[in-house]
DRENDOBA-832803 format. One record per residue: residue number from 1; residue in three letters; chain; z, y, x of N, C-alpha, C in turn. Coordinates in steps of 0.05 Angstrom, whole numbers, padded with zeros to 5 digits, always signed. Example, Ala and Ser with C-alpha at 12.3 -4.5 7.8 and 13.67 -1.06 7.14 Angstrom:
DRENDOBA-832803
   i  aa ch   n_pz   n_py   n_px  ca_pz  ca_py  ca_px   c_pz   c_py   c_px
   1 ALA  A +00156 -00114 +00264 +00156 -00090 +00246 +00156 -00066 +00264
   2 SER  A +00142 -00045 +00257 +00143 -00021 +00273 +00157 +00001 +00258
end
This chain:
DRENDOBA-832803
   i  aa ch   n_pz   n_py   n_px  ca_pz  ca_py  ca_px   c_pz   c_py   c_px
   1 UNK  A +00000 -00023 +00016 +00000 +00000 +00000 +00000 +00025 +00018
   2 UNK  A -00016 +00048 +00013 -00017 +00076 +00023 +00005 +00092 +00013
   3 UNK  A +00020 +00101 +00035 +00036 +00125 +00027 +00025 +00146 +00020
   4 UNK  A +00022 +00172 +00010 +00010 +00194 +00016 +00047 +00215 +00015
   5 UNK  A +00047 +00234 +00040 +00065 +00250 +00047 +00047 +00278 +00039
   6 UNK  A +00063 +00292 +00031 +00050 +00325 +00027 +00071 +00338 +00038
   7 UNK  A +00059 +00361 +00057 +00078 +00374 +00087 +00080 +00395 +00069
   8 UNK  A +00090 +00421 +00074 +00093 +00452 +00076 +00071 +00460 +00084
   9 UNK  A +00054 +00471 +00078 +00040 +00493 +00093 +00046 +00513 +00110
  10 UNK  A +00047 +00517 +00127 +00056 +00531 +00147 +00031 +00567 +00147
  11 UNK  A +00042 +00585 +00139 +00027 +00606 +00125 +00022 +00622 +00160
  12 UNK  A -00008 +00635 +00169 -00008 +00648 +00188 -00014 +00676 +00186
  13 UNK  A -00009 +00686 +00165 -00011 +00715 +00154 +00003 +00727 +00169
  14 UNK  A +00034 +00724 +00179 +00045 +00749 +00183 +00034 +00750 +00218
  15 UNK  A +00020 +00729 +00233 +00006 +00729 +00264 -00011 +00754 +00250
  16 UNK  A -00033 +00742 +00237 -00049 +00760 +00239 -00048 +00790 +00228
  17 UNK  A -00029 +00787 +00213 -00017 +00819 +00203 -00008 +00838 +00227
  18 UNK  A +00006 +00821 +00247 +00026 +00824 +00274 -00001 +00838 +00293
  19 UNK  A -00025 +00819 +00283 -00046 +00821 +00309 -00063 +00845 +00307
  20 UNK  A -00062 +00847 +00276 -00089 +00872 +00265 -00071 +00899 +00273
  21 UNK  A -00043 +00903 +00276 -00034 +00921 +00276 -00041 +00932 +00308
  22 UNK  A -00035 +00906 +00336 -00032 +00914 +00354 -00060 +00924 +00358
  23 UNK  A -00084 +00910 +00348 -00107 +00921 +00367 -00118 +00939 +00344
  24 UNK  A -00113 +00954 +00323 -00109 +00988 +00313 -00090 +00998 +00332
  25 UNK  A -00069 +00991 +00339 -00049 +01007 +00354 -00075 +01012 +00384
  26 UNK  A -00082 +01000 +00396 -00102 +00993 +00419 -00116 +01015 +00418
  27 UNK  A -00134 +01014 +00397 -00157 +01035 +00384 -00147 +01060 +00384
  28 UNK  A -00133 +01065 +00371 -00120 +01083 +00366 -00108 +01104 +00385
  29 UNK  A -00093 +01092 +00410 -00089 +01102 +00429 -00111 +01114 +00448
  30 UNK  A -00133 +01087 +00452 -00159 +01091 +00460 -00177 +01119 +00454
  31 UNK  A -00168 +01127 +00424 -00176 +01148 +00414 -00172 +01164 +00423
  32 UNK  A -00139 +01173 +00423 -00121 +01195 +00430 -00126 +01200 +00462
  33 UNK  A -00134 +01181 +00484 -00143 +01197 +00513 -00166 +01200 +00505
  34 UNK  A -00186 +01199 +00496 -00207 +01207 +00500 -00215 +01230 +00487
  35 UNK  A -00202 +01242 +00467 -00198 +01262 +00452 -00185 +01286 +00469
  36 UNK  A -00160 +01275 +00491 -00145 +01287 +00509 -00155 +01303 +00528
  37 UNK  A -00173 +01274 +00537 -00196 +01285 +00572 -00218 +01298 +00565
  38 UNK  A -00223 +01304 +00541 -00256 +01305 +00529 -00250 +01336 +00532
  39 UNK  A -00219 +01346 +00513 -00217 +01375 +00498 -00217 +01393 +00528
  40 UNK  A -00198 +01383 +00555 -00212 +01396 +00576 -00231 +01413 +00574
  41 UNK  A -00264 +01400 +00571 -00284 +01413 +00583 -00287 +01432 +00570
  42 UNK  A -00283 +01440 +00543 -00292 +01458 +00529 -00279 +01482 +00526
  43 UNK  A -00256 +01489 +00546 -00241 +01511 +00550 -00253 +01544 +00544
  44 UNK  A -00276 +01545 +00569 -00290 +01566 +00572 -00318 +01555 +00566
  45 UNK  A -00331 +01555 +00548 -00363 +01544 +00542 -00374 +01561 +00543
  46 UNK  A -00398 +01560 +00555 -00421 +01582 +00570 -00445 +01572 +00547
  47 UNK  A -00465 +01579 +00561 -00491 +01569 +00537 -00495 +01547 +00529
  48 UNK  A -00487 +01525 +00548 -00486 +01497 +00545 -00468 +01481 +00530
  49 UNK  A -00450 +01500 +00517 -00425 +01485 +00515 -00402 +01474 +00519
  50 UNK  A -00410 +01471 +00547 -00382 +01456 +00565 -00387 +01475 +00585
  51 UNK  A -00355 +01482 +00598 -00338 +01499 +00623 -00332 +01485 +00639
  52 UNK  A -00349 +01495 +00666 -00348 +01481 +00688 -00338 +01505 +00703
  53 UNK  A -00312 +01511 +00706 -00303 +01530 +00726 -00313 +01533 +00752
  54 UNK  A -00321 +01555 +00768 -00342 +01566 +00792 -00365 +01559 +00784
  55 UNK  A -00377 +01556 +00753 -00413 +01555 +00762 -00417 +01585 +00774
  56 UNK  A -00438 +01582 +00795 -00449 +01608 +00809 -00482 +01604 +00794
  57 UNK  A -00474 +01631 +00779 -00504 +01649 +00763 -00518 +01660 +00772
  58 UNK  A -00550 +01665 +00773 -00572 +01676 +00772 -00556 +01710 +00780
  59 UNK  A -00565 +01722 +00804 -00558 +01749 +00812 -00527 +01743 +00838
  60 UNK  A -00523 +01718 +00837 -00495 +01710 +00854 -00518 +01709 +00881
  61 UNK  A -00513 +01714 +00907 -00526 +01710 +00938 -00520 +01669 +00939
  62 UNK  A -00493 +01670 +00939 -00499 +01634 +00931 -00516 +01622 +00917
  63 UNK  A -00514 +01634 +00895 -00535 +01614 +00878 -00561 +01619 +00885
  64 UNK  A -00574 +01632 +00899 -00601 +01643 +00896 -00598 +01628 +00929
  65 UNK  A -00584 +01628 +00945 -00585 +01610 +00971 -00595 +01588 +00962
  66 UNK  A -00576 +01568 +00951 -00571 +01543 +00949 -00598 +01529 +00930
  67 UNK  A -00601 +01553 +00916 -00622 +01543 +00894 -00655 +01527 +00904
  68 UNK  A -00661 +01546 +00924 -00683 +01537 +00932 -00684 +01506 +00953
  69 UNK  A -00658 +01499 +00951 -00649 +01463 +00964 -00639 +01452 +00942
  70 UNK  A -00651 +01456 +00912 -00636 +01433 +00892 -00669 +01429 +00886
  71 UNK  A -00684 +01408 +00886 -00713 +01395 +00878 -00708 +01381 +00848
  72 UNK  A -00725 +01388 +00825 -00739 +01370 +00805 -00761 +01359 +00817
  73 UNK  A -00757 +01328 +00807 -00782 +01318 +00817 -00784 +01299 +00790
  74 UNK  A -00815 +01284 +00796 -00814 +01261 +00771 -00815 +01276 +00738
  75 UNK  A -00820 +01293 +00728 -00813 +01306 +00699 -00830 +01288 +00686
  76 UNK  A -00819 +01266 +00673 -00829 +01265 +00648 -00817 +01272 +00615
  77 UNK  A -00833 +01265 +00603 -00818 +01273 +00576 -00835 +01253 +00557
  78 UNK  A -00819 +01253 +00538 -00833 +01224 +00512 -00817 +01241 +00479
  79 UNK  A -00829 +01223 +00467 -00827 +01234 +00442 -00813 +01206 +00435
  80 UNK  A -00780 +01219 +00419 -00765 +01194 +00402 -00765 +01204 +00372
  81 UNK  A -00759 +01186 +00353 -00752 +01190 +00322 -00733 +01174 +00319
  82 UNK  A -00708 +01189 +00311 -00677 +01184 +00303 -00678 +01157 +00281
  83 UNK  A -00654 +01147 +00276 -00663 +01127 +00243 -00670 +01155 +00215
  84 UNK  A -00658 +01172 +00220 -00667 +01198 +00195 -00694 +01209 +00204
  85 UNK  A -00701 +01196 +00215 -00737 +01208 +00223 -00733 +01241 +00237
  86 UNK  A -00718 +01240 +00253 -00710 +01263 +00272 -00734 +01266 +00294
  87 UNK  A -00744 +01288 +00304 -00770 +01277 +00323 -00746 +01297 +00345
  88 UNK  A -00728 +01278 +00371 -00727 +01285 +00394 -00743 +01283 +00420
  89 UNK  A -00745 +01307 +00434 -00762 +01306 +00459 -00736 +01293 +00482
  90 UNK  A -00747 +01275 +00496 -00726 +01263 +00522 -00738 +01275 +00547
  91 UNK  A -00739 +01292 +00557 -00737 +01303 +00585 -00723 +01284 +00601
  92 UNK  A -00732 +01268 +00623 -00718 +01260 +00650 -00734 +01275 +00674
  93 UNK  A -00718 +01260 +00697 -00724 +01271 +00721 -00707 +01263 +00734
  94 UNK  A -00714 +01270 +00765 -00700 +01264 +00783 -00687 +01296 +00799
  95 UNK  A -00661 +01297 +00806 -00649 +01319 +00816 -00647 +01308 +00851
  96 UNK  A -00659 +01328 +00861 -00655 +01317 +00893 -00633 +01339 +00904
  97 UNK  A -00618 +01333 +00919 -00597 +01354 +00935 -00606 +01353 +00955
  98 UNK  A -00624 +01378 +00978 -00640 +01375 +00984 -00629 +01389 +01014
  99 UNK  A -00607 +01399 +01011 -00583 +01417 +01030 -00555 +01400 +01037
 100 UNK  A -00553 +01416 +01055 -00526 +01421 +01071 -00495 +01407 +01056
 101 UNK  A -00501 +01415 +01024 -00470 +01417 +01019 -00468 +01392 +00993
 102 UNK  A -00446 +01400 +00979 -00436 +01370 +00957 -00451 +01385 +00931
 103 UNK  A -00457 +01379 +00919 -00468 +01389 +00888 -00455 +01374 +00874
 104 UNK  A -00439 +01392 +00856 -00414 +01384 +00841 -00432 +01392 +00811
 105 UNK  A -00450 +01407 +00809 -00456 +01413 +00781 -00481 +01430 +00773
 106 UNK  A -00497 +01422 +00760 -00529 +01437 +00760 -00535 +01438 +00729
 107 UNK  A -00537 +01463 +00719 -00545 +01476 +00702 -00580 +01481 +00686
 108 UNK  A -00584 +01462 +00674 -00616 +01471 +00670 -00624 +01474 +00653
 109 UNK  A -00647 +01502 +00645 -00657 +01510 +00625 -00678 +01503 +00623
 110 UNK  A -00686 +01481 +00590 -00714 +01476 +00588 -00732 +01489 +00565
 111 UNK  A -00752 +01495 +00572 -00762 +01506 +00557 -00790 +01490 +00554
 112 UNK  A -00798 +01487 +00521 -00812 +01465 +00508 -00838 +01491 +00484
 113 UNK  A -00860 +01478 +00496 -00877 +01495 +00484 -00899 +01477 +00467
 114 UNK  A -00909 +01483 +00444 -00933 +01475 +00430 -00960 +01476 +00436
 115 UNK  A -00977 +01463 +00421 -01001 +01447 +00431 -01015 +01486 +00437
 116 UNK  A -01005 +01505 +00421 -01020 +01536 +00424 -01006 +01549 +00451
 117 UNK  A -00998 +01541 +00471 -00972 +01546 +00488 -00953 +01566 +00482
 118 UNK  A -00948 +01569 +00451 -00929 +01581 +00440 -00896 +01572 +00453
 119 UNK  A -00871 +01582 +00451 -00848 +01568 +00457 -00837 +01555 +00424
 120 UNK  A -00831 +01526 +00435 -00823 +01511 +00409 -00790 +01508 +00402
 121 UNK  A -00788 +01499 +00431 -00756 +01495 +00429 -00748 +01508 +00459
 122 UNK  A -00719 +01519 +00462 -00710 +01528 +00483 -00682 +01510 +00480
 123 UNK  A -00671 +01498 +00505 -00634 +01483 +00513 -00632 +01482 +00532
 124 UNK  A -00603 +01495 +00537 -00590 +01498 +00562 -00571 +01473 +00558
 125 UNK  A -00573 +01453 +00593 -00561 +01433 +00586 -00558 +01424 +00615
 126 UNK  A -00533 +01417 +00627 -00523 +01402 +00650 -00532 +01372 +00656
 127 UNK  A -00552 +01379 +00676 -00560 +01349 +00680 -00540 +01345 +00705
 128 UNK  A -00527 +01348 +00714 -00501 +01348 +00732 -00478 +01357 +00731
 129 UNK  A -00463 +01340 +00714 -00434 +01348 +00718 -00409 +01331 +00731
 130 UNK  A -00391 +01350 +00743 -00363 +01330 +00732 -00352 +01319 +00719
 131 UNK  A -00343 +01293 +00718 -00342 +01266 +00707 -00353 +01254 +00676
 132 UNK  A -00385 +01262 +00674 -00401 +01258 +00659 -00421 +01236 +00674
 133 UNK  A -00430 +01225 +00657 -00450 +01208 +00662 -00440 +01174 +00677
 134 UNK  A -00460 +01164 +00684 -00450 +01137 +00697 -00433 +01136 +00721
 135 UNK  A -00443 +01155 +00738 -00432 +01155 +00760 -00409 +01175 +00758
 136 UNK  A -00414 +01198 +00753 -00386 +01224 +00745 -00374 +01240 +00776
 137 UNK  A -00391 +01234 +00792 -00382 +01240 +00820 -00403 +01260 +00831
 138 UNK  A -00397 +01279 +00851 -00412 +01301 +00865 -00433 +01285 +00874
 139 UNK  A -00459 +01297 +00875 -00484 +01291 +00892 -00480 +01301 +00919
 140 UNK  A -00479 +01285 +00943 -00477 +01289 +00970 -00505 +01300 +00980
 141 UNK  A -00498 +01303 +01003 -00533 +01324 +01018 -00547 +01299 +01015
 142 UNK  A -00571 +01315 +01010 -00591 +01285 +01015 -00599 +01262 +01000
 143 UNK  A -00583 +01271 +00970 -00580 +01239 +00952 -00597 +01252 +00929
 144 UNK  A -00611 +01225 +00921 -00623 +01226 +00888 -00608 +01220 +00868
 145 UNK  A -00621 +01235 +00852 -00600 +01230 +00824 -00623 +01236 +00798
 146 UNK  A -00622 +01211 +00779 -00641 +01219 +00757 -00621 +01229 +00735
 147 UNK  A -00635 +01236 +00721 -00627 +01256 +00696 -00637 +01256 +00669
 148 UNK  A -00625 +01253 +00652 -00643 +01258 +00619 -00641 +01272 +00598
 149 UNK  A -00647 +01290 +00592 -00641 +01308 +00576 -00647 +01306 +00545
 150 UNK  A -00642 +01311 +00523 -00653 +01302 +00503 -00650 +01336 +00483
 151 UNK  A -00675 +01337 +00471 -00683 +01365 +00459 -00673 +01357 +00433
 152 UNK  A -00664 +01360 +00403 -00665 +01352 +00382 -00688 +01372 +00363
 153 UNK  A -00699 +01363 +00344 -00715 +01370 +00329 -00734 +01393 +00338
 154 UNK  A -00749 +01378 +00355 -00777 +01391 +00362 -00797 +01383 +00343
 155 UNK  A -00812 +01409 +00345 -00837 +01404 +00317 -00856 +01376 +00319
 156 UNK  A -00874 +01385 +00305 -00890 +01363 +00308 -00911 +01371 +00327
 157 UNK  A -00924 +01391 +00332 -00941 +01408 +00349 -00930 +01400 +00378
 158 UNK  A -00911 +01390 +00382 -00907 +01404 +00406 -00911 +01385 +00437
 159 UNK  A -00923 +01398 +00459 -00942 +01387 +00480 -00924 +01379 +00495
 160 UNK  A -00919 +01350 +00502 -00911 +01340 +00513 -00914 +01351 +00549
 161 UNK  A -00936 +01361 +00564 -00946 +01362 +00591 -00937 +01390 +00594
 162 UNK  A -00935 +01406 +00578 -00909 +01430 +00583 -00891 +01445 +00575
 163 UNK  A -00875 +01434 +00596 -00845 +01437 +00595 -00834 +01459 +00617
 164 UNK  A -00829 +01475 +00614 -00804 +01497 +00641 -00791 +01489 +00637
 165 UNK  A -00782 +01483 +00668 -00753 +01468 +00673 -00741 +01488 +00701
 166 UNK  A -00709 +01515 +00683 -00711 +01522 +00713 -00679 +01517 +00712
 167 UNK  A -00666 +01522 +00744 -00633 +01528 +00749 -00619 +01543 +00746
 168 UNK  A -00607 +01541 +00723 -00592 +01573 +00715 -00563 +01567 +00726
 169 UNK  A -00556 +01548 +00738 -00526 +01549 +00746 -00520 +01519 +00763
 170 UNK  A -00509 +01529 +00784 -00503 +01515 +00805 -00476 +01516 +00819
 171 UNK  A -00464 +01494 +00816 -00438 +01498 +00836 -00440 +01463 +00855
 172 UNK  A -00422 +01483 +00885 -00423 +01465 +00905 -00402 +01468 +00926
 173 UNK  A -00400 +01455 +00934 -00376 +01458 +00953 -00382 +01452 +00989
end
């Protein structure tokens, strides 16, 4: 003859109640530094948005030194559409430090023109900063560094083959 025994169930709700809490608690915290280190940059915002204390400006003897040893090279640019059918222009390139010293931060203004060489879109935007990007570290003398910039809502007109790309702000040490 077969016995049949029926156990307790042993309920694992309150683990996973225990567990959903710690890794929200995780998140959560996760949130709160990055919210912390982020609010930093935006102290003093210049045209770009973010404050990079000592950029040296257009009319500074530094910046107009240094300027003619920071190289764009490589410019291309492509046409993206967002999932809302956004048409962004992606500007890359390569930034060469082409001098003497550390390049801690490079400032660049692009300027985006239509198929009439009308101006379409104008953004001021740091393809070199402090602790942005993959790497987040100064460009040393002599080193390459690529770059990407992204325009939002450029027309439909507008010519991919020209683009002004100049240095409106540079700091270096």
């Amino acid at each position: 003859m077969v016995e049949f025994h029926s156990e307790p169930q042993t309920s694992r709700r309150p683990t996973m109640i225990l567990a959903t809490i710690g890794v929200l608690a995780v998140l959560a915290g996760a949130v709160a530094l990055y919210v912390h280190y982020q609010g930093g940059l935006e102290s003093e915002a210049g045209p770009a948005g973010v404050a990079v204390p000592g950029l040296l400006r257009a009319g500074d003897t530094n910046f107009e030194y240094y300027k003619t040893r920071v190289l764009i090279e490589d410019v291309q640019a492509s046409l993206g559409v967002s999932f809302s059918n956004a048409r962004i222009a992606m500007i890359s390139g390569v930034l060469v430090n082409d001098g003497d010293r550390t390049l801690e931060a490079v400032e660049l203004h692009l300027t985006l023109y239509d198929a009439w060489g009308k101006v379409s879109k104008e953004r001021t935007a740091f393809a070199l900063r402090p602790g942005a990007g993959y790497v987040g570290k100064p460009m040393n003398p002599l080193e390459r560094r690529s770059f990407t910039i992204g325009v939002e809502a450029v027309e439909y007109y507008w010519d991919p083959k020209n683009i002004t790309i100049e240095i409106t702000g540079l700091k270096y040490s």
